[in-house]
Biopython code that builds the backbone (N, CA, C, O; Angstrom):
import numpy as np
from Bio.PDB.StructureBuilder import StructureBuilder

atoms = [
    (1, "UNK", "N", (0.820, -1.187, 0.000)),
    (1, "UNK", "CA", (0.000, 0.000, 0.000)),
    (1, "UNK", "C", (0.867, 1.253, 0.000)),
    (1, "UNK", "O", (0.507, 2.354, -0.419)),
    (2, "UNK", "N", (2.129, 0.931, 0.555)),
    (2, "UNK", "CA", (2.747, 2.273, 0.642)),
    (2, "UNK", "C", (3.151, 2.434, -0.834)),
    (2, "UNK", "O", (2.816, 3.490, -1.370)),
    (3, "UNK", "N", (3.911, 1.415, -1.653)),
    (3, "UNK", "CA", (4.211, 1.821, -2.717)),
    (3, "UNK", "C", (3.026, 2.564, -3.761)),
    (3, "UNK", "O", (3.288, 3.467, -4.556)),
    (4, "UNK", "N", (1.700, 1.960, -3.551)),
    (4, "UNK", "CA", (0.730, 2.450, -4.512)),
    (4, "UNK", "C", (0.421, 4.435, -3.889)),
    (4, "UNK", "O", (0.107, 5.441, -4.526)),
    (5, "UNK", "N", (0.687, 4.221, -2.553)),
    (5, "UNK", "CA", (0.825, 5.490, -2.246)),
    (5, "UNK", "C", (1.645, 6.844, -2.888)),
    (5, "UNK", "O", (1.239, 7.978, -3.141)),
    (6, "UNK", "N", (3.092, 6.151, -3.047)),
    (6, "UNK", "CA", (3.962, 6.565, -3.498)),
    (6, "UNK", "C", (3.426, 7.006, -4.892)),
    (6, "UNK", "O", (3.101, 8.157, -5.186)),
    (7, "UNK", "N", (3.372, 5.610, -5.932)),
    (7, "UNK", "CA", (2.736, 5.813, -7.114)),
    (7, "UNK", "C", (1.676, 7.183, -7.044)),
    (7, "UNK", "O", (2.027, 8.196, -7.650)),
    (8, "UNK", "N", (0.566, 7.178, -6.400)),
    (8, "UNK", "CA", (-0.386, 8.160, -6.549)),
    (8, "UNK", "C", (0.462, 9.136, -6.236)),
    (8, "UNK", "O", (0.023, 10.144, -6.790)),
    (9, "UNK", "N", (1.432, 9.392, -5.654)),
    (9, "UNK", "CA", (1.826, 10.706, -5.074)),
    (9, "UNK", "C", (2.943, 11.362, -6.460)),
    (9, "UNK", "O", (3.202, 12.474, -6.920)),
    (10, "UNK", "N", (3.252, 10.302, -6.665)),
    (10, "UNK", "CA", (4.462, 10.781, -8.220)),
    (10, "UNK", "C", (3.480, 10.857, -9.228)),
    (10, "UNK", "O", (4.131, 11.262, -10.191)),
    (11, "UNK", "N", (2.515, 10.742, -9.536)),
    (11, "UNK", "CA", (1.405, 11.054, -11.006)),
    (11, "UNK", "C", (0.391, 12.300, -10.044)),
    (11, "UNK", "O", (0.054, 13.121, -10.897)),
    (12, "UNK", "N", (0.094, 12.522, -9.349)),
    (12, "UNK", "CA", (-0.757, 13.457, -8.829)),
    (12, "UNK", "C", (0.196, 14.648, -8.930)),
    (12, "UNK", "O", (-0.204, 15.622, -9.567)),
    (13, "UNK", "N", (1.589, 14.688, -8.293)),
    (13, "UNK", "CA", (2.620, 16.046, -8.305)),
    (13, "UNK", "C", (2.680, 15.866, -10.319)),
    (13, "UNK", "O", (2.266, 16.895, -10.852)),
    (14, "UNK", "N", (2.995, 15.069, -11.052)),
    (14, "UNK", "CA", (3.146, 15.461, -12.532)),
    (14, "UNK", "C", (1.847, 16.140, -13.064)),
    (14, "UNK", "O", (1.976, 17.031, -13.904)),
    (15, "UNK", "N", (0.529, 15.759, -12.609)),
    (15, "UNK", "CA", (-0.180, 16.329, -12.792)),
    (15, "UNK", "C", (-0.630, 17.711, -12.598)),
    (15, "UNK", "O", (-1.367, 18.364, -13.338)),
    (16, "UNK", "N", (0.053, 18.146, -11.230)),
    (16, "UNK", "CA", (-0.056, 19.372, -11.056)),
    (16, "UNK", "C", (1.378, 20.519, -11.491)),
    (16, "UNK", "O", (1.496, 21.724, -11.267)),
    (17, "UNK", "N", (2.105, 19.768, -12.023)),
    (17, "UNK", "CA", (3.329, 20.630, -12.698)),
    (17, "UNK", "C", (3.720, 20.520, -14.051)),
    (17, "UNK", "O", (4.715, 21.027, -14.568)),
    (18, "UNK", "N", (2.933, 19.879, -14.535)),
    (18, "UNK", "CA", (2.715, 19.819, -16.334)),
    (18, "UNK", "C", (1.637, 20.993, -16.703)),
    (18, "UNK", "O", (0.437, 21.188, -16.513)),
    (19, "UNK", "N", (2.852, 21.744, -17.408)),
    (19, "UNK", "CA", (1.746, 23.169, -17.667)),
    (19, "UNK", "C", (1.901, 23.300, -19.286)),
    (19, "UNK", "O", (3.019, 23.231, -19.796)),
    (20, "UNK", "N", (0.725, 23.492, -20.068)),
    (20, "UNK", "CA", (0.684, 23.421, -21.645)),
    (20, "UNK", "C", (0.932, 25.020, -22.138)),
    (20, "UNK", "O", (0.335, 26.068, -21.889)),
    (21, "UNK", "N", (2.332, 24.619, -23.115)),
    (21, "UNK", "CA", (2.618, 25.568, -23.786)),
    (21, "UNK", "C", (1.138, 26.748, -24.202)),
    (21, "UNK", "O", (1.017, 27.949, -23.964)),
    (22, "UNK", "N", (0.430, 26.018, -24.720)),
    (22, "UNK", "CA", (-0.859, 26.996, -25.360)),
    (22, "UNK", "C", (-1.790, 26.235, -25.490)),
    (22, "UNK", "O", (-1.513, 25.037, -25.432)),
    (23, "UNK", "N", (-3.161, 26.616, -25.701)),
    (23, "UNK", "CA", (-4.328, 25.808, -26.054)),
    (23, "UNK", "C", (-4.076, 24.818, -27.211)),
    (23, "UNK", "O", (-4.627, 23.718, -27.252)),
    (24, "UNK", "N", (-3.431, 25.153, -27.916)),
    (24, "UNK", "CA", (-3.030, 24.056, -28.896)),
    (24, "UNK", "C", (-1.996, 22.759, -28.809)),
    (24, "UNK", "O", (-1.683, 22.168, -29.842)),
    (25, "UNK", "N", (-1.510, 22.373, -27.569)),
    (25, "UNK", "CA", (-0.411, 21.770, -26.847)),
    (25, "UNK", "C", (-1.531, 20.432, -26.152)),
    (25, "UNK", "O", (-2.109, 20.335, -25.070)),
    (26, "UNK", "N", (-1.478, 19.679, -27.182)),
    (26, "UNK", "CA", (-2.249, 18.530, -26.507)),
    (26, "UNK", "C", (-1.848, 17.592, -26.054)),
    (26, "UNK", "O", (-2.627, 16.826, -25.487)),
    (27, "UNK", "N", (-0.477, 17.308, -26.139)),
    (27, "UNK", "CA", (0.452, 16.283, -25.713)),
    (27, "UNK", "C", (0.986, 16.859, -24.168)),
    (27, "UNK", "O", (1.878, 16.309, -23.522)),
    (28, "UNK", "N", (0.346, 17.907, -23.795)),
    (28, "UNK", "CA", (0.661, 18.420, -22.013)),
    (28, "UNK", "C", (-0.664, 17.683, -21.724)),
    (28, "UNK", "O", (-0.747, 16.627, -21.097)),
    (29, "UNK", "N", (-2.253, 18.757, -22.557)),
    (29, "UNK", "CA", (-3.433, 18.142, -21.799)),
    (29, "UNK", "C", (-3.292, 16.335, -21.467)),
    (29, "UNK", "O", (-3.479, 15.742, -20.405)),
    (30, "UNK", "N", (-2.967, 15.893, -22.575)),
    (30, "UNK", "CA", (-3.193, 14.259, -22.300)),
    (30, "UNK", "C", (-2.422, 13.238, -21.644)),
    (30, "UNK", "O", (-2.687, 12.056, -21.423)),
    (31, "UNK", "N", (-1.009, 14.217, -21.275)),
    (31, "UNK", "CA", (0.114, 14.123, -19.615)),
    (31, "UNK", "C", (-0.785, 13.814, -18.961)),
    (31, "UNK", "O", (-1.101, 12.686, -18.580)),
    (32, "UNK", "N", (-1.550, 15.350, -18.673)),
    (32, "UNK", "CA", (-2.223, 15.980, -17.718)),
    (32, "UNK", "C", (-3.355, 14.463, -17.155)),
    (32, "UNK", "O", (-3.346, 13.748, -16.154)),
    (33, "UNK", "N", (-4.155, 14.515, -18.311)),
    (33, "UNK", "CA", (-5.150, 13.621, -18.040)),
    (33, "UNK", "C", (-4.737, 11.957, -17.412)),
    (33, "UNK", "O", (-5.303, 11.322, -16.522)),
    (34, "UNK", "N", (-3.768, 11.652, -18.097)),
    (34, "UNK", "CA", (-3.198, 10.269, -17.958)),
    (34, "UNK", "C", (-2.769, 10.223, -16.447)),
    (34, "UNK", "O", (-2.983, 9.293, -15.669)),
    (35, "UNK", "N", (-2.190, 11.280, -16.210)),
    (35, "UNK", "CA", (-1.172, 11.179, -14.299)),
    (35, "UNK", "C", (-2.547, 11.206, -13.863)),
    (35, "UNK", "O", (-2.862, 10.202, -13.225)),
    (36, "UNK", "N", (-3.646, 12.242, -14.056)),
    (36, "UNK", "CA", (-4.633, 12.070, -12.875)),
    (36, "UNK", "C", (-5.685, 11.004, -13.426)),
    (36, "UNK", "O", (-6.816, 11.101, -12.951)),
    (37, "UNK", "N", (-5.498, 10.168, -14.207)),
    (37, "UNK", "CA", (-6.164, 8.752, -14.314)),
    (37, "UNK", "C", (-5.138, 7.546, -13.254)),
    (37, "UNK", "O", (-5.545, 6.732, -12.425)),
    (38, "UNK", "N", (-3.813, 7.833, -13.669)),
    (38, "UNK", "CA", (-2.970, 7.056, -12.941)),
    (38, "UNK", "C", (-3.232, 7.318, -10.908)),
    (38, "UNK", "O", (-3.349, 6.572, -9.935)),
    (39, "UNK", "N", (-3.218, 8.459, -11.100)),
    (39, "UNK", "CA", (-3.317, 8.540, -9.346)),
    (39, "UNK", "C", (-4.595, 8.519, -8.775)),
    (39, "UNK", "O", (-4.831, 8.244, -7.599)),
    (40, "UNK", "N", (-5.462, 8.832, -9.683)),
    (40, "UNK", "CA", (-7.132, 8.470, -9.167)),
    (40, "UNK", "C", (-6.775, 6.640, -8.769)),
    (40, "UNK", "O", (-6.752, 6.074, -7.677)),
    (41, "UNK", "N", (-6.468, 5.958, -10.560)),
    (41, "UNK", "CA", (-6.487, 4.442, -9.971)),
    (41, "UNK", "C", (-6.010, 4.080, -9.152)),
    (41, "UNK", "O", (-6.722, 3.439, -8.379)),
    (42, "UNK", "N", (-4.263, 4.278, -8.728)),
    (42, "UNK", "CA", (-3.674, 4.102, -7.745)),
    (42, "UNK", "C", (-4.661, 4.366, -6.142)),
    (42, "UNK", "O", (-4.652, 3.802, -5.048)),
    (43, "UNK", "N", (-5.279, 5.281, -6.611)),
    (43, "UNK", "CA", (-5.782, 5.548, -4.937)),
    (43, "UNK", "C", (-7.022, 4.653, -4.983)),
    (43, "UNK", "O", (-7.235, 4.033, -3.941)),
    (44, "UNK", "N", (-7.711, 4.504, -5.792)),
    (44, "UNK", "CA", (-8.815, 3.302, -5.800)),
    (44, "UNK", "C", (-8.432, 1.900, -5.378)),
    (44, "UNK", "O", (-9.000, 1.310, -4.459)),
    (45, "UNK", "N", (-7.593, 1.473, -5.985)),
    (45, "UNK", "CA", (-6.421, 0.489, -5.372)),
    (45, "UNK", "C", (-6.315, 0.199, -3.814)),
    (45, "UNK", "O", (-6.813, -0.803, -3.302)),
    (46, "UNK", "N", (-5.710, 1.046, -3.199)),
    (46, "UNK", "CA", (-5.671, 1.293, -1.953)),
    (46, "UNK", "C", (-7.140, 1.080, -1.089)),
    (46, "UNK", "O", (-7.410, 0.256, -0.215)),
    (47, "UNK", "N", (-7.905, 2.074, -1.646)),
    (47, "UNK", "CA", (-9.271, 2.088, -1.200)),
    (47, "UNK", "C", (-9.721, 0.637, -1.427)),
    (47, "UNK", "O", (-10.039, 0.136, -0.348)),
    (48, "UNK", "N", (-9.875, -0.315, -2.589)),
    (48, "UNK", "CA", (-9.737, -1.386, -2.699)),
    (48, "UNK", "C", (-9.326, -2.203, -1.221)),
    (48, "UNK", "O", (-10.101, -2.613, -0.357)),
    (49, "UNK", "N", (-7.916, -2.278, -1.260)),
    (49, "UNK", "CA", (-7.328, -2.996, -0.391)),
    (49, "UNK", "C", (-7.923, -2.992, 1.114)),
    (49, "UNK", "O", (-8.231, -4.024, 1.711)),
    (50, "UNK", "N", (-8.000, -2.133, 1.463)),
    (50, "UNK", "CA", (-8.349, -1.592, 2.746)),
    (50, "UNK", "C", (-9.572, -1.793, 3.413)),
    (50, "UNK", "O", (-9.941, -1.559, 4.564)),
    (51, "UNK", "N", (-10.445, -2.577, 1.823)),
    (51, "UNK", "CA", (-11.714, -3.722, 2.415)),
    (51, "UNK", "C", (-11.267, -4.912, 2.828)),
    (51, "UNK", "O", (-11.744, -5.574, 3.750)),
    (52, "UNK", "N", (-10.191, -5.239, 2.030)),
    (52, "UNK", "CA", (-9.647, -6.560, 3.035)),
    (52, "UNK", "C", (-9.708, -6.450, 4.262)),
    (52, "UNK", "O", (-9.296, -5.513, 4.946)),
    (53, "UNK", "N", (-10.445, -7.806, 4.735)),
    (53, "UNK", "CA", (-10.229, -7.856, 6.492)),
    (53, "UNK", "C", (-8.971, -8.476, 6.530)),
    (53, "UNK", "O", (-8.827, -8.240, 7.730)),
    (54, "UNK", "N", (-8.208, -8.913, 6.313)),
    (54, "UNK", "CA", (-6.675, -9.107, 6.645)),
    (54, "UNK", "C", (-5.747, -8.141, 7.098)),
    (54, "UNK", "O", (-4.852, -8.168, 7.942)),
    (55, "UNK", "N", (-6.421, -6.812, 5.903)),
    (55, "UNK", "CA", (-5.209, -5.415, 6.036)),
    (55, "UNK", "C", (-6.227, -4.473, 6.827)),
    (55, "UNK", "O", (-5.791, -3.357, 7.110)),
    (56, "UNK", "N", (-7.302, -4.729, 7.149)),
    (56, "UNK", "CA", (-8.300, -4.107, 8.262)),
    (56, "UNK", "C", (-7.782, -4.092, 9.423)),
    (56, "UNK", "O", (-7.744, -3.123, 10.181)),
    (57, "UNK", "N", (-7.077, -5.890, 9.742)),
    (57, "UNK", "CA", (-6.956, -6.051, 11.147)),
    (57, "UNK", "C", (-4.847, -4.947, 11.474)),
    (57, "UNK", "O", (-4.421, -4.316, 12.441)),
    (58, "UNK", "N", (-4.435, -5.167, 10.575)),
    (58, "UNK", "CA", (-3.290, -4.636, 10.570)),
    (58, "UNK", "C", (-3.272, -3.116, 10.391)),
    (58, "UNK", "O", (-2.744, -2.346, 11.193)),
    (59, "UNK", "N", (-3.899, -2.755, 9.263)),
    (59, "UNK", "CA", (-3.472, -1.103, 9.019)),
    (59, "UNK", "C", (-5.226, -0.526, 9.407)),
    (59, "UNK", "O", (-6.208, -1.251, 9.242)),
    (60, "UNK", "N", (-5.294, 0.991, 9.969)),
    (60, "UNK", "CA", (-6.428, 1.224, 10.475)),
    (60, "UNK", "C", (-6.418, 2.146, 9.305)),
    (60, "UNK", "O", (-5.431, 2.444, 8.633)),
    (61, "UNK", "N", (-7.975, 2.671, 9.104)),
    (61, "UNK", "CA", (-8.092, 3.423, 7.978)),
    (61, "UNK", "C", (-7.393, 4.724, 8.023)),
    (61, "UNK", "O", (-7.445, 5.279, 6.925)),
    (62, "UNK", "N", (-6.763, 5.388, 8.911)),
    (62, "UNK", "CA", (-6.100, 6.427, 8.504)),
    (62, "UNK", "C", (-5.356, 6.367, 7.591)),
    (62, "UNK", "O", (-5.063, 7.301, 6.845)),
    (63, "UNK", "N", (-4.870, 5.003, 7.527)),
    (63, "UNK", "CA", (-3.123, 4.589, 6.803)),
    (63, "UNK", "C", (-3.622, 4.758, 5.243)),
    (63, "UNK", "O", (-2.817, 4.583, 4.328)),
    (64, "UNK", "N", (-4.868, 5.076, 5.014)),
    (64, "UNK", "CA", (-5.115, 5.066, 3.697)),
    (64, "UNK", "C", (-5.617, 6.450, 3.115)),
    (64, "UNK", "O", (-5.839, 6.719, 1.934)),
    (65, "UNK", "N", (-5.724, 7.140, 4.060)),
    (65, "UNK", "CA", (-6.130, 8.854, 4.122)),
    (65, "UNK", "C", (-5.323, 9.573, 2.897)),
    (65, "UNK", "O", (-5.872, 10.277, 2.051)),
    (66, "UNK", "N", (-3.675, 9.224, 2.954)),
    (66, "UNK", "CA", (-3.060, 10.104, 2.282)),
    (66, "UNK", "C", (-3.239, 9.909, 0.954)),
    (66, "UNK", "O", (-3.324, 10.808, 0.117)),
    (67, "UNK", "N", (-3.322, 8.255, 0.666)),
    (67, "UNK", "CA", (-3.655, 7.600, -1.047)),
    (67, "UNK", "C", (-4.962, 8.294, -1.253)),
    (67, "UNK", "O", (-5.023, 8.961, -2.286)),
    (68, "UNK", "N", (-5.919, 8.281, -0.560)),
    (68, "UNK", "CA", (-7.505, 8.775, -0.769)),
    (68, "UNK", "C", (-7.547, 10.542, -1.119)),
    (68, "UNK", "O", (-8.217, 11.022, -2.033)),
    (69, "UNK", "N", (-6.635, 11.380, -0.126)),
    (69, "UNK", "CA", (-6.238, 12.111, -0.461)),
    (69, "UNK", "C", (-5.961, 12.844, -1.925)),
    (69, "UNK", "O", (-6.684, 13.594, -2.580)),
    (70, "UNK", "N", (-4.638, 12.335, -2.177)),
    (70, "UNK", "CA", (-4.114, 12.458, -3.232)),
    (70, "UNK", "C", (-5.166, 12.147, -4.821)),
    (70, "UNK", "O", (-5.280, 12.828, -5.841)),
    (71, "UNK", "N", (-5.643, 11.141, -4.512)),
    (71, "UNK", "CA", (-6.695, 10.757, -5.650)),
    (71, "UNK", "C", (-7.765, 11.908, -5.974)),
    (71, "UNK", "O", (-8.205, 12.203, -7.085)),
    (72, "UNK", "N", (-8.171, 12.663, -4.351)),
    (72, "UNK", "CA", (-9.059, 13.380, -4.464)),
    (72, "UNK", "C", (-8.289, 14.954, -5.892)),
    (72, "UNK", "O", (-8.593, 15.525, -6.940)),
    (73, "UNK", "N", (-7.194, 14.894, -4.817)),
    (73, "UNK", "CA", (-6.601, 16.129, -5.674)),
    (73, "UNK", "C", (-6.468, 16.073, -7.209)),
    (73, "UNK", "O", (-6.917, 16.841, -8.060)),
    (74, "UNK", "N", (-5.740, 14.971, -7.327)),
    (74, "UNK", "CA", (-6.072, 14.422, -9.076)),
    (74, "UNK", "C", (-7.144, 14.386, -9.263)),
    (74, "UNK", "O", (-7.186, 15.234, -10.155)),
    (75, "UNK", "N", (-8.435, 13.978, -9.106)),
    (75, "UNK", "CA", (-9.509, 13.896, -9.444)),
    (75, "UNK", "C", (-10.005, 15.792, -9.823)),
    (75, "UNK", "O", (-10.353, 16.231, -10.919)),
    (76, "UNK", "N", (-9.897, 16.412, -8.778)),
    (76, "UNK", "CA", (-10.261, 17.543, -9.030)),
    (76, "UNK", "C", (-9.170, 18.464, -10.456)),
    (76, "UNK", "O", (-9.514, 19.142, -11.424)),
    (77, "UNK", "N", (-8.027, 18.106, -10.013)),
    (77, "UNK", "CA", (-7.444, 18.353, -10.953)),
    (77, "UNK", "C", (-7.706, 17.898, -12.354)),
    (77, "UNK", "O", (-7.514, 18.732, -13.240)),
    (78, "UNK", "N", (-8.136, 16.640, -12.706)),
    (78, "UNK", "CA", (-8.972, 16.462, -14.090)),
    (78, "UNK", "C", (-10.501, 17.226, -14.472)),
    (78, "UNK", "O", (-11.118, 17.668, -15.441)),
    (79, "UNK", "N", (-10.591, 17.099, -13.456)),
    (79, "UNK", "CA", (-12.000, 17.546, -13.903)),
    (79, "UNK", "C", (-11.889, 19.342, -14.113)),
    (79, "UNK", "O", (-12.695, 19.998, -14.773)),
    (80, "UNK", "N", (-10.802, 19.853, -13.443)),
    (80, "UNK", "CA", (-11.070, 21.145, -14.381)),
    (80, "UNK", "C", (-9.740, 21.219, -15.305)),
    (80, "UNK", "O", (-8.801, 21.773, -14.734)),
    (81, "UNK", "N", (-9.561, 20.910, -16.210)),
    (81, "UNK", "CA", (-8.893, 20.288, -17.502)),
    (81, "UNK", "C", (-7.876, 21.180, -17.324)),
    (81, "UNK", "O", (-6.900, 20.907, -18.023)),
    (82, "UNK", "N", (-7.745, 22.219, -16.587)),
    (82, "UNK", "CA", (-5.952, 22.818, -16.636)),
    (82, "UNK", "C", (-5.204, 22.942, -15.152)),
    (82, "UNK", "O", (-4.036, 23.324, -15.080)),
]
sb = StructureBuilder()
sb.init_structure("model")
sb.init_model(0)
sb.init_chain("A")
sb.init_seg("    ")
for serial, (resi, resn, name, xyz) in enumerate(atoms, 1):
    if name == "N":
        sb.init_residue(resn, " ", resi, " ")
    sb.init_atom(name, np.array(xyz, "f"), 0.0, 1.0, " ", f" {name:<3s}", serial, name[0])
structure = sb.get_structure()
């Protein structure tokens, strides 16, 4: 979980520091879009996991706050396309 953490946390920061030359620069928008598809999934993942009663009894749901987090920010970050 930590690594998928990690993951969401390295595509959520590309997402928010990939900036497009001009409206005509579609190979930034579709960076853009791809990192916050990557760190949304990554954090779904997590969220996933964290129904396991195996990793229930071990990790308490905070431990998944920061992946849930991060997804949120990508998420918002796609949805307003710059």
């Amino acid at each position: 979980m930590l690594l998928l953490t990690l993951c969401a946390a390295y595509f959520c920061w590309t997402a928010l520091t990939i900036r497009p030359s001009g409206t005509w620069d579609e190979d930034a928008y579709g960076g853009i879009t791809l990192s916050c598809a990557f760190a949304v999934g990554a954090a779904a993942v997590v969220a996933g996991f964290q129904w396991l009663p195996s990793v229930r009894r071990v990790l308490p749901w905070w431990g998944a706050c920061p992946a849930l987090l991060l997804g949120v920010v990508a998420g918002l970050r796609w949805m307003n396309g710059v």
